[in-house]
mmCIF entry with sequence, helices, sheets and N, C-alpha, C, O atoms, coordinates in Angstrom:
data_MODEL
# 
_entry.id   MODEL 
# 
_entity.id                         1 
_entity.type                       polymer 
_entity.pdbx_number_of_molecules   1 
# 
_entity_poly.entity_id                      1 
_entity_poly.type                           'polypeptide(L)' 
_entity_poly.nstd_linkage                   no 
_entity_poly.nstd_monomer                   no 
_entity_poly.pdbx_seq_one_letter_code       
;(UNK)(UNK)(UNK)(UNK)(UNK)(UNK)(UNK)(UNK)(UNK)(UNK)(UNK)(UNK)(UNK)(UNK)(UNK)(UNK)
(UNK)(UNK)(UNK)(UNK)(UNK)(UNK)(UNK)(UNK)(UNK)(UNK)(UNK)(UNK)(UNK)(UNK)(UNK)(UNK)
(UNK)(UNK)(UNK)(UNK)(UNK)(UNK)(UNK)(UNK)(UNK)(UNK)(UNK)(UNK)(UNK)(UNK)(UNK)(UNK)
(UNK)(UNK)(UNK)(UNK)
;
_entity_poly.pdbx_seq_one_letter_code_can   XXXXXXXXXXXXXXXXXXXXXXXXXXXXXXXXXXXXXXXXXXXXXXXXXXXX 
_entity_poly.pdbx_strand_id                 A 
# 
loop_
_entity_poly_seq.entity_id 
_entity_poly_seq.num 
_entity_poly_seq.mon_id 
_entity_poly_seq.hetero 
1 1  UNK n 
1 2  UNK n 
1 3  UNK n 
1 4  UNK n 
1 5  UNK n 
1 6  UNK n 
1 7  UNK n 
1 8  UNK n 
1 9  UNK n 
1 10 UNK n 
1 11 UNK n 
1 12 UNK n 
1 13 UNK n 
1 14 UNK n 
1 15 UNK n 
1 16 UNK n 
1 17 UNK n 
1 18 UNK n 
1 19 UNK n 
1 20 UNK n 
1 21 UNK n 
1 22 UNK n 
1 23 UNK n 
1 24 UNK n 
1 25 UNK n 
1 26 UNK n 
1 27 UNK n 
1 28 UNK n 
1 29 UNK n 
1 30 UNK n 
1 31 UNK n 
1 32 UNK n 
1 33 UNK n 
1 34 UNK n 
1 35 UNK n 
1 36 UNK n 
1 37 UNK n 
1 38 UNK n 
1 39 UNK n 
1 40 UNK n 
1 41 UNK n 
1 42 UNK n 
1 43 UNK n 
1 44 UNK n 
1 45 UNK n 
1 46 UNK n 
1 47 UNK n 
1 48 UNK n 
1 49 UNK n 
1 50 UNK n 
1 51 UNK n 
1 52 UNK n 
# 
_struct_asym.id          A 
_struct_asym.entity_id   1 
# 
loop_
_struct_conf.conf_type_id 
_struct_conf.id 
_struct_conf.pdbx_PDB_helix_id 
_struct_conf.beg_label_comp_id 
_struct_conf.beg_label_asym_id 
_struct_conf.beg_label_seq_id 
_struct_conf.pdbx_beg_PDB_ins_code 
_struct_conf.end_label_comp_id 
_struct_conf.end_label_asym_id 
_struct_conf.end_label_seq_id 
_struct_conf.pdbx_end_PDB_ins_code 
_struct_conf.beg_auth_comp_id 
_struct_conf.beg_auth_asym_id 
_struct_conf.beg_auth_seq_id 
_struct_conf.end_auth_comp_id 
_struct_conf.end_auth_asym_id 
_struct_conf.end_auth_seq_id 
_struct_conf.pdbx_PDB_helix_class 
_struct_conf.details 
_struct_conf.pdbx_PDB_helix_length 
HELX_P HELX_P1 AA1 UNK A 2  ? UNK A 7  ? UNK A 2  UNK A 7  1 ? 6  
HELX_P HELX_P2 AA2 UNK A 11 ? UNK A 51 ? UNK A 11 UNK A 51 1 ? 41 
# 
_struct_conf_type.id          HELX_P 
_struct_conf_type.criteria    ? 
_struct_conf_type.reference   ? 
# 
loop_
_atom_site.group_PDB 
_atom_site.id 
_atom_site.type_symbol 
_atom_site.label_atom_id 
_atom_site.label_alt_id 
_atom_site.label_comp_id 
_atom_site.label_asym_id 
_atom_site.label_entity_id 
_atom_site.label_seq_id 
_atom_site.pdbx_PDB_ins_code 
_atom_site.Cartn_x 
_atom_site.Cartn_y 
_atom_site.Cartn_z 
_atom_site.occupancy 
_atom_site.B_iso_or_equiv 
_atom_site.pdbx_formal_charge 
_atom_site.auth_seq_id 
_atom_site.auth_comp_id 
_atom_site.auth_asym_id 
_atom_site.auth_atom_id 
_atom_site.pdbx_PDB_model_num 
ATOM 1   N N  . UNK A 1 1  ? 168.310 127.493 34.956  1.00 0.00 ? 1  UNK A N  1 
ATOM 2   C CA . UNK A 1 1  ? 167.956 128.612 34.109  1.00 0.00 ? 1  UNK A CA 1 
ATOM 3   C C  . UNK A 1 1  ? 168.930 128.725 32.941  1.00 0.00 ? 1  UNK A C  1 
ATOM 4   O O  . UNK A 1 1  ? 168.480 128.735 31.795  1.00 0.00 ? 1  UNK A O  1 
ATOM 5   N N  . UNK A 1 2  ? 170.399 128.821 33.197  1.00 0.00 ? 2  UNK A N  1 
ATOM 6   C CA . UNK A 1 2  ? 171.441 128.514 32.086  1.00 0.00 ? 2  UNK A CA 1 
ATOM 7   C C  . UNK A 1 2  ? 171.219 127.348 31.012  1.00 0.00 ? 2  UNK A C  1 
ATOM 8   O O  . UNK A 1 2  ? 171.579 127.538 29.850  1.00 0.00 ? 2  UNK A O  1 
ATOM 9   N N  . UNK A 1 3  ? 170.580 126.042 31.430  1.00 0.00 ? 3  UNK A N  1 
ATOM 10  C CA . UNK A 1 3  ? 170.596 125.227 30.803  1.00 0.00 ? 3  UNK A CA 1 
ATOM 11  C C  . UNK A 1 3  ? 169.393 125.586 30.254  1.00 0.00 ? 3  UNK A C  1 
ATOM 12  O O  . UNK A 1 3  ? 169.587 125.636 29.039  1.00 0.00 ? 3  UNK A O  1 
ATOM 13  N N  . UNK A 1 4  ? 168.569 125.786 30.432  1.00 0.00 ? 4  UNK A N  1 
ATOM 14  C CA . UNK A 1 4  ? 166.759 126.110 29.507  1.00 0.00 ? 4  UNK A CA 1 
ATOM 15  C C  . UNK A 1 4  ? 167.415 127.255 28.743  1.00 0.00 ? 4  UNK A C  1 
ATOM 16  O O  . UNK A 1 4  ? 167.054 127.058 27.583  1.00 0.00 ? 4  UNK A O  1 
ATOM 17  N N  . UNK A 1 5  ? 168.076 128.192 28.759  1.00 0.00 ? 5  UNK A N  1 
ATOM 18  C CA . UNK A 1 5  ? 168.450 129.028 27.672  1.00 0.00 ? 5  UNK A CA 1 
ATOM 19  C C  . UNK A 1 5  ? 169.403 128.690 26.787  1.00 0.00 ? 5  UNK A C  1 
ATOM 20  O O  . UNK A 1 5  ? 169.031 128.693 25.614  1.00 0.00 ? 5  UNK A O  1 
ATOM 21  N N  . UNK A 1 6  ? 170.585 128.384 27.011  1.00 0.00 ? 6  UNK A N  1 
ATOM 22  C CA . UNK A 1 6  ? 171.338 127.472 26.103  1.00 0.00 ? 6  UNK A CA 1 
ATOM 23  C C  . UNK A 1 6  ? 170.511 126.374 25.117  1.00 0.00 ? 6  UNK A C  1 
ATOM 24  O O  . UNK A 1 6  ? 170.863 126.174 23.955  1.00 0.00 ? 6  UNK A O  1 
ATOM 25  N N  . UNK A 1 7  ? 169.524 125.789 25.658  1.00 0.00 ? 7  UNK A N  1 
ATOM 26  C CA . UNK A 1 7  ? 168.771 125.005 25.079  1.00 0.00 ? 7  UNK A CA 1 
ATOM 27  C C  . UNK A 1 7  ? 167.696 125.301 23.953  1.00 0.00 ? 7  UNK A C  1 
ATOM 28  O O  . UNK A 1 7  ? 167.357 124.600 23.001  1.00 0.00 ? 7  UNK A O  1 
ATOM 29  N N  . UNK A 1 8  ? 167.220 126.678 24.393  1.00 0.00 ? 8  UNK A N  1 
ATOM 30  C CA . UNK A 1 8  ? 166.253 127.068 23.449  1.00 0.00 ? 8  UNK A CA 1 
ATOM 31  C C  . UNK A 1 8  ? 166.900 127.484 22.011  1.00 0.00 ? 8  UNK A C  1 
ATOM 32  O O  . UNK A 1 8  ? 167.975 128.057 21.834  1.00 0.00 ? 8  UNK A O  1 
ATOM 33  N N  . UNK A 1 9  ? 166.127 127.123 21.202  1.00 0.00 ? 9  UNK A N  1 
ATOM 34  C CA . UNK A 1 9  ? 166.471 126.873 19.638  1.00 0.00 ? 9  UNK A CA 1 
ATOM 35  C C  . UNK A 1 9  ? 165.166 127.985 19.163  1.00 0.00 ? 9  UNK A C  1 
ATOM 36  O O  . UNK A 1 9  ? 165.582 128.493 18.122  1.00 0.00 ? 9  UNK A O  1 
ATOM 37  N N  . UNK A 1 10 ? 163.857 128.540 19.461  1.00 0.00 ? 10 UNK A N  1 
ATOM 38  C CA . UNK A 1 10 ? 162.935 128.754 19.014  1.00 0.00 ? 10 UNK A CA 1 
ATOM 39  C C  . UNK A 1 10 ? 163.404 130.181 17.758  1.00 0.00 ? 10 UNK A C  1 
ATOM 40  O O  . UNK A 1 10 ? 163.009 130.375 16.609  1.00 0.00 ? 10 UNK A O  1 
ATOM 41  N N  . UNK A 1 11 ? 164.390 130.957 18.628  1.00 0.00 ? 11 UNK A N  1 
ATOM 42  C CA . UNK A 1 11 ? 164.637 132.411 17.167  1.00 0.00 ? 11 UNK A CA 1 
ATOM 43  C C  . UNK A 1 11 ? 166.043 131.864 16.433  1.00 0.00 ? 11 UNK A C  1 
ATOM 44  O O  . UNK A 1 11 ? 167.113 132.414 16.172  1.00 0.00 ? 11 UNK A O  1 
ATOM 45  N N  . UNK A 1 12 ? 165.655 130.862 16.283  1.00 0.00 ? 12 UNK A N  1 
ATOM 46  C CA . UNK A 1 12 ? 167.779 130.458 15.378  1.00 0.00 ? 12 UNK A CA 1 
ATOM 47  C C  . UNK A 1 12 ? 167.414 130.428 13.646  1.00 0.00 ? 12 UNK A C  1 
ATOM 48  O O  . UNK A 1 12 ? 168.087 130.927 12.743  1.00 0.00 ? 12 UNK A O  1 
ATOM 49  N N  . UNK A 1 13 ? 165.744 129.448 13.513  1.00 0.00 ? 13 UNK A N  1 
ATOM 50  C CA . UNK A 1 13 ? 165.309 129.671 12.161  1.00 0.00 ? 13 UNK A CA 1 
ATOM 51  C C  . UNK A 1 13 ? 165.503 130.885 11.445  1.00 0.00 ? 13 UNK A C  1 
ATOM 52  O O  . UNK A 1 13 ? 165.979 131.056 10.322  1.00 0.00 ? 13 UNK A O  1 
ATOM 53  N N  . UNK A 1 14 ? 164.892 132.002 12.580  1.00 0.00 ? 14 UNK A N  1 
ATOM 54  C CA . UNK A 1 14 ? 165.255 132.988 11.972  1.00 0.00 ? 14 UNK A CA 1 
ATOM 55  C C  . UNK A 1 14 ? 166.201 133.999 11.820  1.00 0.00 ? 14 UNK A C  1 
ATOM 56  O O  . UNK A 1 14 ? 166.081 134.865 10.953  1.00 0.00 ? 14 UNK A O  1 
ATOM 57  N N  . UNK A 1 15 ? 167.264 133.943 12.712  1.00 0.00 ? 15 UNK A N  1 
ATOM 58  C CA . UNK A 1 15 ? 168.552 134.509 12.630  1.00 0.00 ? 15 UNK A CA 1 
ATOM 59  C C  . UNK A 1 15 ? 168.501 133.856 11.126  1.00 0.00 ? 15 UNK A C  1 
ATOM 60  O O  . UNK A 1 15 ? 168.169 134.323 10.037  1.00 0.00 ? 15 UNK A O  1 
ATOM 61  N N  . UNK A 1 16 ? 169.043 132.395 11.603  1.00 0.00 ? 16 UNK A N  1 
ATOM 62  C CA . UNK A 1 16 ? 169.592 132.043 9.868   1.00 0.00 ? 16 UNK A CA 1 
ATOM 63  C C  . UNK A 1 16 ? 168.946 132.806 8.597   1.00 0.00 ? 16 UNK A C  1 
ATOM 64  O O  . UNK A 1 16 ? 169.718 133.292 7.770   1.00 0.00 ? 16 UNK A O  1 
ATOM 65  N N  . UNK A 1 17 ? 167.608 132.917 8.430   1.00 0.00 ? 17 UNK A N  1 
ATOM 66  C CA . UNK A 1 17 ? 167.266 133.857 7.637   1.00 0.00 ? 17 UNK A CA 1 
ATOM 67  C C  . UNK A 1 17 ? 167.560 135.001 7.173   1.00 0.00 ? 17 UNK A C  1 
ATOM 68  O O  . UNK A 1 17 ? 167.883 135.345 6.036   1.00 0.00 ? 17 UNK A O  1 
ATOM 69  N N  . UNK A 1 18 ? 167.401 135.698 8.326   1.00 0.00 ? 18 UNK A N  1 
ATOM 70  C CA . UNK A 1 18 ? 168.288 136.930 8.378   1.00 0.00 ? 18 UNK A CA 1 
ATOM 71  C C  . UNK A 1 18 ? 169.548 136.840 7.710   1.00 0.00 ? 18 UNK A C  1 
ATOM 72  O O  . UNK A 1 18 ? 169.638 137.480 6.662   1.00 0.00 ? 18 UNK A O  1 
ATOM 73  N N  . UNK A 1 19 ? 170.707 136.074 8.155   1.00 0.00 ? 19 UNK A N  1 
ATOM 74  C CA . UNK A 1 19 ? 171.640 136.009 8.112   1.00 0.00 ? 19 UNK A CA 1 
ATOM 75  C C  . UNK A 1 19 ? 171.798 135.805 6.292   1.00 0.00 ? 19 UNK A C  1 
ATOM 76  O O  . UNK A 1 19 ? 172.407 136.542 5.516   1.00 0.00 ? 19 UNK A O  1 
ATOM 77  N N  . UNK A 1 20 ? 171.038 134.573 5.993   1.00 0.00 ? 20 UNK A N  1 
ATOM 78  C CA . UNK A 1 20 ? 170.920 134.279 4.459   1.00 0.00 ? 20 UNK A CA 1 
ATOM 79  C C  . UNK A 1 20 ? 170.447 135.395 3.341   1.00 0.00 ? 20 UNK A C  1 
ATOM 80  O O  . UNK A 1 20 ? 170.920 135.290 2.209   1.00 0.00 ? 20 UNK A O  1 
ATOM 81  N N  . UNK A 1 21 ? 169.548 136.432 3.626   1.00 0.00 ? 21 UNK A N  1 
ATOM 82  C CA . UNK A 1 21 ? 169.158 137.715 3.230   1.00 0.00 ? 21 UNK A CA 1 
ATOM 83  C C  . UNK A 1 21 ? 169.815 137.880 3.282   1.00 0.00 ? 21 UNK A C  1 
ATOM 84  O O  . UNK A 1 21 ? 170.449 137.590 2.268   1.00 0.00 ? 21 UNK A O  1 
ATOM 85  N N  . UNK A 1 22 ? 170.594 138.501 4.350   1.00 0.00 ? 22 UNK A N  1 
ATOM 86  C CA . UNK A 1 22 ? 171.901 139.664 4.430   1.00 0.00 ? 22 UNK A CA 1 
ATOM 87  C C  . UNK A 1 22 ? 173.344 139.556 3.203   1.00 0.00 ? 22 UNK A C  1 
ATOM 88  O O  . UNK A 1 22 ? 173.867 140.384 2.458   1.00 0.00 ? 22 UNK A O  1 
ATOM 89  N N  . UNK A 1 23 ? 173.644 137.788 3.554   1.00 0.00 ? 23 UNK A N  1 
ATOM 90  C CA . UNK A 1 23 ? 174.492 137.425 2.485   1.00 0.00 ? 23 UNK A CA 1 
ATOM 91  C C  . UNK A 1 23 ? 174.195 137.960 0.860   1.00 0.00 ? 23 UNK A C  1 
ATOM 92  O O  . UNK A 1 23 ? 174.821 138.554 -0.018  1.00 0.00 ? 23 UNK A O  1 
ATOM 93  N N  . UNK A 1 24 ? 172.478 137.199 1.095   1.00 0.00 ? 24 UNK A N  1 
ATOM 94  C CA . UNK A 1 24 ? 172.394 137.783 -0.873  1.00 0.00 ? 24 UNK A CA 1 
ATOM 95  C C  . UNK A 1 24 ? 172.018 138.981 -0.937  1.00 0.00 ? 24 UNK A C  1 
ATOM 96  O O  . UNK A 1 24 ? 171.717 139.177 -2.114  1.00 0.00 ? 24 UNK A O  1 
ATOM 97  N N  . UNK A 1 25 ? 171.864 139.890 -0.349  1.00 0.00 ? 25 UNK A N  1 
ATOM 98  C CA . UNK A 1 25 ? 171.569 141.366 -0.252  1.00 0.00 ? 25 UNK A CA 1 
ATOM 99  C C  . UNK A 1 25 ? 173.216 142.173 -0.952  1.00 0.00 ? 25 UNK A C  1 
ATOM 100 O O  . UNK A 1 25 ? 173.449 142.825 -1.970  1.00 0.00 ? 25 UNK A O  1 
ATOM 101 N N  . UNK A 1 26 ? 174.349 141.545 0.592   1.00 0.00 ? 26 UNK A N  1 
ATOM 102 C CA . UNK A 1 26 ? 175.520 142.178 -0.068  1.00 0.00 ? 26 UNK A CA 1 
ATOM 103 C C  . UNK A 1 26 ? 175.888 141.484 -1.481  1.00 0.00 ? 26 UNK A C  1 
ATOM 104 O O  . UNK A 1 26 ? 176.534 142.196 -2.250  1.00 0.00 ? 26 UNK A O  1 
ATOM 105 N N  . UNK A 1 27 ? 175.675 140.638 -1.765  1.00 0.00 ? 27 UNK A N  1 
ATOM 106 C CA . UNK A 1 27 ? 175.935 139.985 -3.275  1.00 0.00 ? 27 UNK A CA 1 
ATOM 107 C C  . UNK A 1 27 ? 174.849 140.235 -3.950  1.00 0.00 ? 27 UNK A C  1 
ATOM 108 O O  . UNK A 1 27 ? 174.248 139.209 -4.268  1.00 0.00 ? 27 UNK A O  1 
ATOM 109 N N  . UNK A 1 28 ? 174.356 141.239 -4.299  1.00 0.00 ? 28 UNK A N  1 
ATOM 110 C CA . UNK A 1 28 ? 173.519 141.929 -5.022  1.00 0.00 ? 28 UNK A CA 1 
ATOM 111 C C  . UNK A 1 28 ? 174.299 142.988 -4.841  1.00 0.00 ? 28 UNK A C  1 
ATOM 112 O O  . UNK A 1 28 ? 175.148 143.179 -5.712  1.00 0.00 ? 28 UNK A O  1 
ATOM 113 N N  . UNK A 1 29 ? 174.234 143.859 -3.795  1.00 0.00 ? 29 UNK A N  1 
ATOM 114 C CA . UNK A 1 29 ? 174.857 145.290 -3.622  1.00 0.00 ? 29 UNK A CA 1 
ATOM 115 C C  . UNK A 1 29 ? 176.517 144.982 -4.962  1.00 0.00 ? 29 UNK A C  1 
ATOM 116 O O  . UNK A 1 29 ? 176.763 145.569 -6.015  1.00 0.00 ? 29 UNK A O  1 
ATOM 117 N N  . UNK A 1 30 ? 177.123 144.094 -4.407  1.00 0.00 ? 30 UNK A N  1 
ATOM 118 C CA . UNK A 1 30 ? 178.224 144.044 -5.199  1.00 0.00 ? 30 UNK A CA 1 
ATOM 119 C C  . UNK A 1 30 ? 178.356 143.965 -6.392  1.00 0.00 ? 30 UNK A C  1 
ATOM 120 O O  . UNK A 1 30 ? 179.336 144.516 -6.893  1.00 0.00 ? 30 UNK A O  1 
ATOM 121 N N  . UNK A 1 31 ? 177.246 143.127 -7.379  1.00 0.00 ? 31 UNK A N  1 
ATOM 122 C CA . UNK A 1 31 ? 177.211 143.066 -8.410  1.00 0.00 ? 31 UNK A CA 1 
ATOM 123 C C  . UNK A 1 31 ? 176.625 144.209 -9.300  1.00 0.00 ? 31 UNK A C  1 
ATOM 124 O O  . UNK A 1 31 ? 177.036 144.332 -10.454 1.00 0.00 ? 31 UNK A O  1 
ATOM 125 N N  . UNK A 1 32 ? 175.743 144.986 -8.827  1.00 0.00 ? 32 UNK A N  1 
ATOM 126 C CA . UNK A 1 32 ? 175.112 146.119 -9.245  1.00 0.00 ? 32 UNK A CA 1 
ATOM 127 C C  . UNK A 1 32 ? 176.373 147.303 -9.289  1.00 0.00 ? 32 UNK A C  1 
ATOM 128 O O  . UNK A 1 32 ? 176.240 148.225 -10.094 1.00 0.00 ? 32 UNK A O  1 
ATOM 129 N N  . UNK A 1 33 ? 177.381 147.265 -8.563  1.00 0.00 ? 33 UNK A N  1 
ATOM 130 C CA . UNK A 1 33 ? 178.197 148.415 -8.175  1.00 0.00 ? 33 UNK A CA 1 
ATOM 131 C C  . UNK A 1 33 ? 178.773 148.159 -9.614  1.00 0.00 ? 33 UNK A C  1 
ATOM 132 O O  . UNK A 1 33 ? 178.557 148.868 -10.597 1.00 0.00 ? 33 UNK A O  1 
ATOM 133 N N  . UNK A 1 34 ? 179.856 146.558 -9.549  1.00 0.00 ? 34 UNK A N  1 
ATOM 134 C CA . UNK A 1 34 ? 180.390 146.327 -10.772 1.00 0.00 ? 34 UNK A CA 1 
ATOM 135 C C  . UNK A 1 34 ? 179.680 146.302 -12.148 1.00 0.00 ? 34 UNK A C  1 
ATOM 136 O O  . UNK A 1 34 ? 180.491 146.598 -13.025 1.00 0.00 ? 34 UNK A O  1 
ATOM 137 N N  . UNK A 1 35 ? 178.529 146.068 -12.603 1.00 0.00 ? 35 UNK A N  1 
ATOM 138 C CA . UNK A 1 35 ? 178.029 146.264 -14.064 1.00 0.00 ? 35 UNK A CA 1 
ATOM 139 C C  . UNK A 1 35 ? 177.897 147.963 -13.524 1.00 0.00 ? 35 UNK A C  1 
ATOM 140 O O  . UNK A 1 35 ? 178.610 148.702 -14.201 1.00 0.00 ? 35 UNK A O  1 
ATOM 141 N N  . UNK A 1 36 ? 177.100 148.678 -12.419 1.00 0.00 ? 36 UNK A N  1 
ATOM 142 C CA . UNK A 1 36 ? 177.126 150.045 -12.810 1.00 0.00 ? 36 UNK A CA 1 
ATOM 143 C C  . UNK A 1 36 ? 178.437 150.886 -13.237 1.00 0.00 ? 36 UNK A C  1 
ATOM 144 O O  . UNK A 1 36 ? 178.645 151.862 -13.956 1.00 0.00 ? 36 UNK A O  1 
ATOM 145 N N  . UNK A 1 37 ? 179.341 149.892 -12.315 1.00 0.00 ? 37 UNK A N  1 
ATOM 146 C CA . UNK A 1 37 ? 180.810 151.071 -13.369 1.00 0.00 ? 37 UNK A CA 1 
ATOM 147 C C  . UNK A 1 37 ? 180.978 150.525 -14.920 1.00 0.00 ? 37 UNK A C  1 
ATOM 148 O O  . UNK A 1 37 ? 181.279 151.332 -15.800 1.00 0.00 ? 37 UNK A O  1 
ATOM 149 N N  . UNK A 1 38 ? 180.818 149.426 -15.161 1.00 0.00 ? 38 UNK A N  1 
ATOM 150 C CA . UNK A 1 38 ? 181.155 148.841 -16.400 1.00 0.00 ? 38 UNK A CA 1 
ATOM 151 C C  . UNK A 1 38 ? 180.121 150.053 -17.477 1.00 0.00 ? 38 UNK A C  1 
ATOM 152 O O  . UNK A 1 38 ? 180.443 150.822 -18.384 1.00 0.00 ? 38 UNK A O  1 
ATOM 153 N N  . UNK A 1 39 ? 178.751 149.710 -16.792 1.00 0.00 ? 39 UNK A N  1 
ATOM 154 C CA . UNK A 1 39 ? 178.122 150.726 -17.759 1.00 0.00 ? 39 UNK A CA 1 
ATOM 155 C C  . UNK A 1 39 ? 178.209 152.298 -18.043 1.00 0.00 ? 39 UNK A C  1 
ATOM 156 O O  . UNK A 1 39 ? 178.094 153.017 -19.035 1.00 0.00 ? 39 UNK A O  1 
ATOM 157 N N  . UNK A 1 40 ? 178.430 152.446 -16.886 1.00 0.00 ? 40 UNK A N  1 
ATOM 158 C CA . UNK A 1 40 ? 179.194 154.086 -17.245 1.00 0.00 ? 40 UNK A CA 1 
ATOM 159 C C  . UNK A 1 40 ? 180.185 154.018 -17.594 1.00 0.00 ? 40 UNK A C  1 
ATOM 160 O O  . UNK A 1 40 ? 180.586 155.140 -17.904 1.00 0.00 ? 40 UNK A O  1 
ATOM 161 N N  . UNK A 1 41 ? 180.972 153.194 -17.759 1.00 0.00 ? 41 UNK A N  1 
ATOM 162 C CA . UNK A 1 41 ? 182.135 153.565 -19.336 1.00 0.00 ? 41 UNK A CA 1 
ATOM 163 C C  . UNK A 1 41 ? 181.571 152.978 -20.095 1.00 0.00 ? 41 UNK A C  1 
ATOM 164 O O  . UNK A 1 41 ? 182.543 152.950 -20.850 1.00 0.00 ? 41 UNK A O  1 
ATOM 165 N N  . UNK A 1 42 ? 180.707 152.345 -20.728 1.00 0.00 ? 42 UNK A N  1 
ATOM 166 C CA . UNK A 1 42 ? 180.668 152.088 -21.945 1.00 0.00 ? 42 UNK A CA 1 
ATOM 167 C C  . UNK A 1 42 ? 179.938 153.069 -22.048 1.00 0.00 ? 42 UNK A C  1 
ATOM 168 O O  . UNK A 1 42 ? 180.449 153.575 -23.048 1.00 0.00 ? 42 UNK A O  1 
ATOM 169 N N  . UNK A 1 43 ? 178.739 154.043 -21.645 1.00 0.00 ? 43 UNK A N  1 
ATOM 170 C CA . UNK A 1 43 ? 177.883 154.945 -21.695 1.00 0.00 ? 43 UNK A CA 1 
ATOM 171 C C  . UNK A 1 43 ? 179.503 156.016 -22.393 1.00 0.00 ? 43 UNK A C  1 
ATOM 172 O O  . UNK A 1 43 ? 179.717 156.391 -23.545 1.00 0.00 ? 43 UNK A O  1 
ATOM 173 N N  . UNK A 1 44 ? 180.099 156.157 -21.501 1.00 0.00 ? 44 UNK A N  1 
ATOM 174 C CA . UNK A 1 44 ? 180.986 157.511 -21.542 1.00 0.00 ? 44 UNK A CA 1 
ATOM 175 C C  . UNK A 1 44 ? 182.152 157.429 -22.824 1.00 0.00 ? 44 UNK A C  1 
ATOM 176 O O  . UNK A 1 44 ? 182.892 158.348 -23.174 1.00 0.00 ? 44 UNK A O  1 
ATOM 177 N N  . UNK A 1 45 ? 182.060 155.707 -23.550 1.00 0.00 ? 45 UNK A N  1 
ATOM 178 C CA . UNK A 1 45 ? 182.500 155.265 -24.526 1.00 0.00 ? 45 UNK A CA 1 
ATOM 179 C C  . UNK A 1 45 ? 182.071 156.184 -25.654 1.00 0.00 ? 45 UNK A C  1 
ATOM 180 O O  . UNK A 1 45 ? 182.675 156.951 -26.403 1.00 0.00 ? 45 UNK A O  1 
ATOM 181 N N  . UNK A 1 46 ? 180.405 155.707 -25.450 1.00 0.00 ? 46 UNK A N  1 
ATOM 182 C CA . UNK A 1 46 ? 179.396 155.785 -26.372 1.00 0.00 ? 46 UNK A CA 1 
ATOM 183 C C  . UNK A 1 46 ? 179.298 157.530 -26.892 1.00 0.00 ? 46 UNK A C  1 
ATOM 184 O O  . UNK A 1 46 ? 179.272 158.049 -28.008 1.00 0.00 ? 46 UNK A O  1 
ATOM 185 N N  . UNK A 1 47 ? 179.271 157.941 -25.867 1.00 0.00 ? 47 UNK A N  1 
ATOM 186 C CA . UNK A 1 47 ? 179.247 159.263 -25.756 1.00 0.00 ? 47 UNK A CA 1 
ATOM 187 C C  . UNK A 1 47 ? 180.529 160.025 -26.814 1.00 0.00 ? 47 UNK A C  1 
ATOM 188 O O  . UNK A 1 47 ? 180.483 160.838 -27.737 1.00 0.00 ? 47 UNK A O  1 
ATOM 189 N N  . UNK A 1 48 ? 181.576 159.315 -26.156 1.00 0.00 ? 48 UNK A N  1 
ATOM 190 C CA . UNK A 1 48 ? 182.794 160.179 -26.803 1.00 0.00 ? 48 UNK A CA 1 
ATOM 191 C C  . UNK A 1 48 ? 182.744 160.081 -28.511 1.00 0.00 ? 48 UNK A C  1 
ATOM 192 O O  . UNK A 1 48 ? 183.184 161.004 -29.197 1.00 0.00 ? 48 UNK A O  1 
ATOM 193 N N  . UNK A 1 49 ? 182.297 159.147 -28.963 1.00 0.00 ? 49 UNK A N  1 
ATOM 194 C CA . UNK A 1 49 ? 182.321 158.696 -30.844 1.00 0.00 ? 49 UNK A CA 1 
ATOM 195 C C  . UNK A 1 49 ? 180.938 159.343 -30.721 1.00 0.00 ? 49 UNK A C  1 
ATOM 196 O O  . UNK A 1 49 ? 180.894 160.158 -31.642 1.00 0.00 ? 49 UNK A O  1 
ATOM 197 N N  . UNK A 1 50 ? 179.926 159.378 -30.121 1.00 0.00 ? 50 UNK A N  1 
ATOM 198 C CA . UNK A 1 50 ? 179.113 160.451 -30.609 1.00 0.00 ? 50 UNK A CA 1 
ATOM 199 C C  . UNK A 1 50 ? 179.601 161.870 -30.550 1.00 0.00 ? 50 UNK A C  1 
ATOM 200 O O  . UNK A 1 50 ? 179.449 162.490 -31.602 1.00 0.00 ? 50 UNK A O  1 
ATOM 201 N N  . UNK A 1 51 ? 180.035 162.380 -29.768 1.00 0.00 ? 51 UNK A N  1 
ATOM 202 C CA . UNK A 1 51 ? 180.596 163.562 -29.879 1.00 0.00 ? 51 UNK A CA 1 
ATOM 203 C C  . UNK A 1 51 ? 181.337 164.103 -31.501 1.00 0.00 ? 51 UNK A C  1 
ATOM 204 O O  . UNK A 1 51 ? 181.218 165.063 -32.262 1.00 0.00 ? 51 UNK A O  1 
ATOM 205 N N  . UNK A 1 52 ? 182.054 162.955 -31.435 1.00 0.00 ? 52 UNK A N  1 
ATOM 206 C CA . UNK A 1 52 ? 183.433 162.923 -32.617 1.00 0.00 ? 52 UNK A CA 1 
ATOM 207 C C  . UNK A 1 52 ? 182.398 163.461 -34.078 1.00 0.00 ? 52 UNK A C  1 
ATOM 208 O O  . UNK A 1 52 ? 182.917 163.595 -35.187 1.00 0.00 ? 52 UNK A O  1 
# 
């Protein structure tokens, strides 16, 4: 019984999937965080010489 389960491969395709989503999911999450701060200072840039 140990050895037929150790053996089975049938849900690993899709772990890896999972797993590969998950990676580019957080590397999305991360990159969106960094241009969203970048753009709210340049927004809050923009803002201040309009004010002026």
């Amino acid at each position: 019984m140990l050895r037929s389960f150790l053996r089975n491969e049938e849900g690993q395709g899709m772990v890896e999937y999972v797993l590969i989503i998950g990676l580019i999911a957080l590397v999305v999450v991360a990159a969106l965080t960094t241009v969203g701060t970048k753009l709210d200072s340049k927004y809050a840039e923009i803002n201040k010489n309009v004010i002026k």
